[in-house]
N, C-alpha and C positions, 0 to 999 in steps of 0.2 A: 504494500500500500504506500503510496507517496504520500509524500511531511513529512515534519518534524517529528511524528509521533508513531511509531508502529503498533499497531496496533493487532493483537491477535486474533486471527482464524480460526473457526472450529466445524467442526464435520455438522454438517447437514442445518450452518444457521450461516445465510447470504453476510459478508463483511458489512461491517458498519460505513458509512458516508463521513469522510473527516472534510471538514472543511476549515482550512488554517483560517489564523490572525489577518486581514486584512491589512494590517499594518506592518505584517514580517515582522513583529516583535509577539511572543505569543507567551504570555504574560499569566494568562488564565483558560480557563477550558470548562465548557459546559455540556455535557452529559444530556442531552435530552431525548425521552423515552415513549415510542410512538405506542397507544392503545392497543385492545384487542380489532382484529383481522384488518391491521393494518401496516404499514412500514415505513422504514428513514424514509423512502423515497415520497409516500405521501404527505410527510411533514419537513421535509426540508425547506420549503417555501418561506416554513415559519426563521429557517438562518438565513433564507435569502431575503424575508424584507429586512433583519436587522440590518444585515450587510451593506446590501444596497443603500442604507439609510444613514449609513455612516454608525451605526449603534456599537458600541461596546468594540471600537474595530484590533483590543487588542487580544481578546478573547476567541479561541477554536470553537467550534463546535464538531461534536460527534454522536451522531443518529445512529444507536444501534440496532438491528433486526432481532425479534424473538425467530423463535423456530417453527417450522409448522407442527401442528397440532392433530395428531388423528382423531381428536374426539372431537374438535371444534370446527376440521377441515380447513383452516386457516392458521395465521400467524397468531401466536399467543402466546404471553409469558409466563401464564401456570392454567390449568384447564379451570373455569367459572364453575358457578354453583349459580342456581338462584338466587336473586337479593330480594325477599318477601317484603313487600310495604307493610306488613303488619311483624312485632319485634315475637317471633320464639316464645310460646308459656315460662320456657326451661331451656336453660343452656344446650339440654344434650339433646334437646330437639331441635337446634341447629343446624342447614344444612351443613357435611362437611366439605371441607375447604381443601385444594390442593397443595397442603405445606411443602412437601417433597420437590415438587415444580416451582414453587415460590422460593424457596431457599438455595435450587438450583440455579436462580435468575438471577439472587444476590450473589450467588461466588462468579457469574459473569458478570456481572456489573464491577466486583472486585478487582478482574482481570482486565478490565476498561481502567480499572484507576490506579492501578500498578501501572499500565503502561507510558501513562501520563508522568505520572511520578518519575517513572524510569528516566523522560524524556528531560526532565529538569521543572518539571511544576508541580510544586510541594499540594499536597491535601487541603492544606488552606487556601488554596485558589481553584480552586474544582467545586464545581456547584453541579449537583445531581437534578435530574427533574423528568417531569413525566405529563403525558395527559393518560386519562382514564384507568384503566392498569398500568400505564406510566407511572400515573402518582402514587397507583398502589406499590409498585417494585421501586421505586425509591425512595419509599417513606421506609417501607420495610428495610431496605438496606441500611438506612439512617439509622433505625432502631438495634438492628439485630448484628448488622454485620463487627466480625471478629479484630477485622483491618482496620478500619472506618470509622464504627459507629464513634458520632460525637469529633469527630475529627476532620468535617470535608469546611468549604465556603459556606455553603447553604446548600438546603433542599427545596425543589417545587413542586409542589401537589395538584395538579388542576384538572375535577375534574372528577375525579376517584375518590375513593375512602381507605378506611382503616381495616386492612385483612386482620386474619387471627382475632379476631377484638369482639367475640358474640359472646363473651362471659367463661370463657371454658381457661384464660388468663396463658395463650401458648405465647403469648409474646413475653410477657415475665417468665415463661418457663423458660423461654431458649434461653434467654439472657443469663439465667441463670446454668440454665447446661454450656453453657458458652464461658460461663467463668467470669461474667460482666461482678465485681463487687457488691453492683446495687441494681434492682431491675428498676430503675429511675435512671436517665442519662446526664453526667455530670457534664453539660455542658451548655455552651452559649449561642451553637452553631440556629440564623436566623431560618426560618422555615415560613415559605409563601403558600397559603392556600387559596385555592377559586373554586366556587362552584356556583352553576347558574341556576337561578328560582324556578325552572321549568323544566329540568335536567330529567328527561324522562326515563333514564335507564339508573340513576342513582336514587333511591329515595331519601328523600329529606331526612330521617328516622338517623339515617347512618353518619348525620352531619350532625345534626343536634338534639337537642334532649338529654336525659342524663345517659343513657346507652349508646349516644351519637360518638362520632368520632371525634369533636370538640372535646368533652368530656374525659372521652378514654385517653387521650395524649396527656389530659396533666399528671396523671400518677409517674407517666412514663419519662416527667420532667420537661413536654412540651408546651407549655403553658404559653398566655399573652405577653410576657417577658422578651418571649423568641419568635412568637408566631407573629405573621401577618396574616388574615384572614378579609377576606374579601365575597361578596355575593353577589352577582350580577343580574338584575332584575327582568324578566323575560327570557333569558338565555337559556336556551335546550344545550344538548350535550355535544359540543360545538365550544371552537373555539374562536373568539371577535376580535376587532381591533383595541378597546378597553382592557380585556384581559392581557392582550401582548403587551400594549402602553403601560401597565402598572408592572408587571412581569421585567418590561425594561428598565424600569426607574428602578425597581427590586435589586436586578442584577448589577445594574448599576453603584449599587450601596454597598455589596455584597463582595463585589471585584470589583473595584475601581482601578484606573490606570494605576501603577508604580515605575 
């Protein structure tokens, strides 16, 4: 792959899209994670209006691909479950969830920020993010991962919710199988969330209320301290020009030139 950054190959998942610093000084790197049965190629648009726009021109980006899916027959980062607008009586009446596939997503997403690293750009200028299962695979990796968690630029959520998080408490368990100290994250790294008032494939349920994903992040240390949270009013499950404008002023906070 040409750049500054090589980035790793794997059997049966299309290479990721890099698209260097616009300015030949590449300074920061941002990670961003296309949805279910979809790919870089259909959201690169979103690094080409930054680019074109003159936006963050010292910052890479790189659009990784998930792998195709035989149960979804599409591209996907862990196979879906339903998400019931109504919340579970009982935790174990939840449907279950494909940890196995999710946690396989975060040790590549690992291998994305190893090679960065490798390249000369330290963790603290890497900024993770995602739309839909995007924001789900790198919230998750924020929380869980062994390299990582607590250590990147920032994370962006847009779009998605909080996996693991239907009461049965697997994301305090990993952290704690993983050897994290505290299943609370000691740290300051900012985290941007979006989600639109119309979003008809997320239910509102998973965003707020006491069992929402609002909610479930404070214990885990994500609280209005770090968070940005954002709601865009009419917006289905889609991304607009508002969400990228605030997304850029974000990133912009986030990675600023050095």
């Amino acid at each position: 792959m040409s750049g500054r950054i090589q980035l790793p190959s794997e059997h049966r998942r299309e290479d990721p899209i890099y698209k260097p610093a616009t300015s030949g000084n590449e300074t920061a790197v941002f990670i961003f994670v296309h949805g279910l049965a979809d790919s870089a190629a259909a959201i690169e648009n979103v690094a080409d209006q930054f680019q074109q726009g003159g936006k963050l021109p010292h910052m890479s980006w790189i659009l990784p691909n998930a792998k195709y899916n035989n149960i979804t027959m599409d591209k996907a980062w862990f196979t879906p479950n339903s998400l019931p607008y109504l919340k579970p009586s009982r935790p174990e009446l939840a449907p279950d969830e494909d940890e196995e596939g999710m946690l396989e997503t975060v040790a590549y997403f690992e291998s994305l920020i190893d090679a960065c690293i490798e390249s000369g750009i330290p963790a603290n200028r890497i900024v993770i993010g995602g739309f839909s299962q995007g924001h789900c695979m790198t919230l998750l990796t924020h929380i869980v991962s062994e390299k990582y968690s607590g250590k990147l630029a920032g994370v962006a959520g847009l779009l998605g919710y909080l996996v693991l998080s239907d009461g049965k408490k697997r994301l305090e368990g990993i952290r704690k199988e993983r050897n994290f100290e505290t299943t609370e994250l000691q740290s300051d790294v900012p985290v941007f969330l979006a989600r639109g008032s119309k979003d008809e494939f997320i239910p509102k349920r998973l965003w707020e209320g006491p069992d929402g994903m609002l909610e479930r992040l404070v214990p885990l240390g994500i609280d209005d301290k770090v968070r940005e949270v954002h709601v865009y009013e009419g917006l289905t499950h889609t991304l607009n020009g508002p969400i990228l404008r605030d997304l850029c002023t974000w990133l912009e906070k986030v990675v600023p030139p050095v």
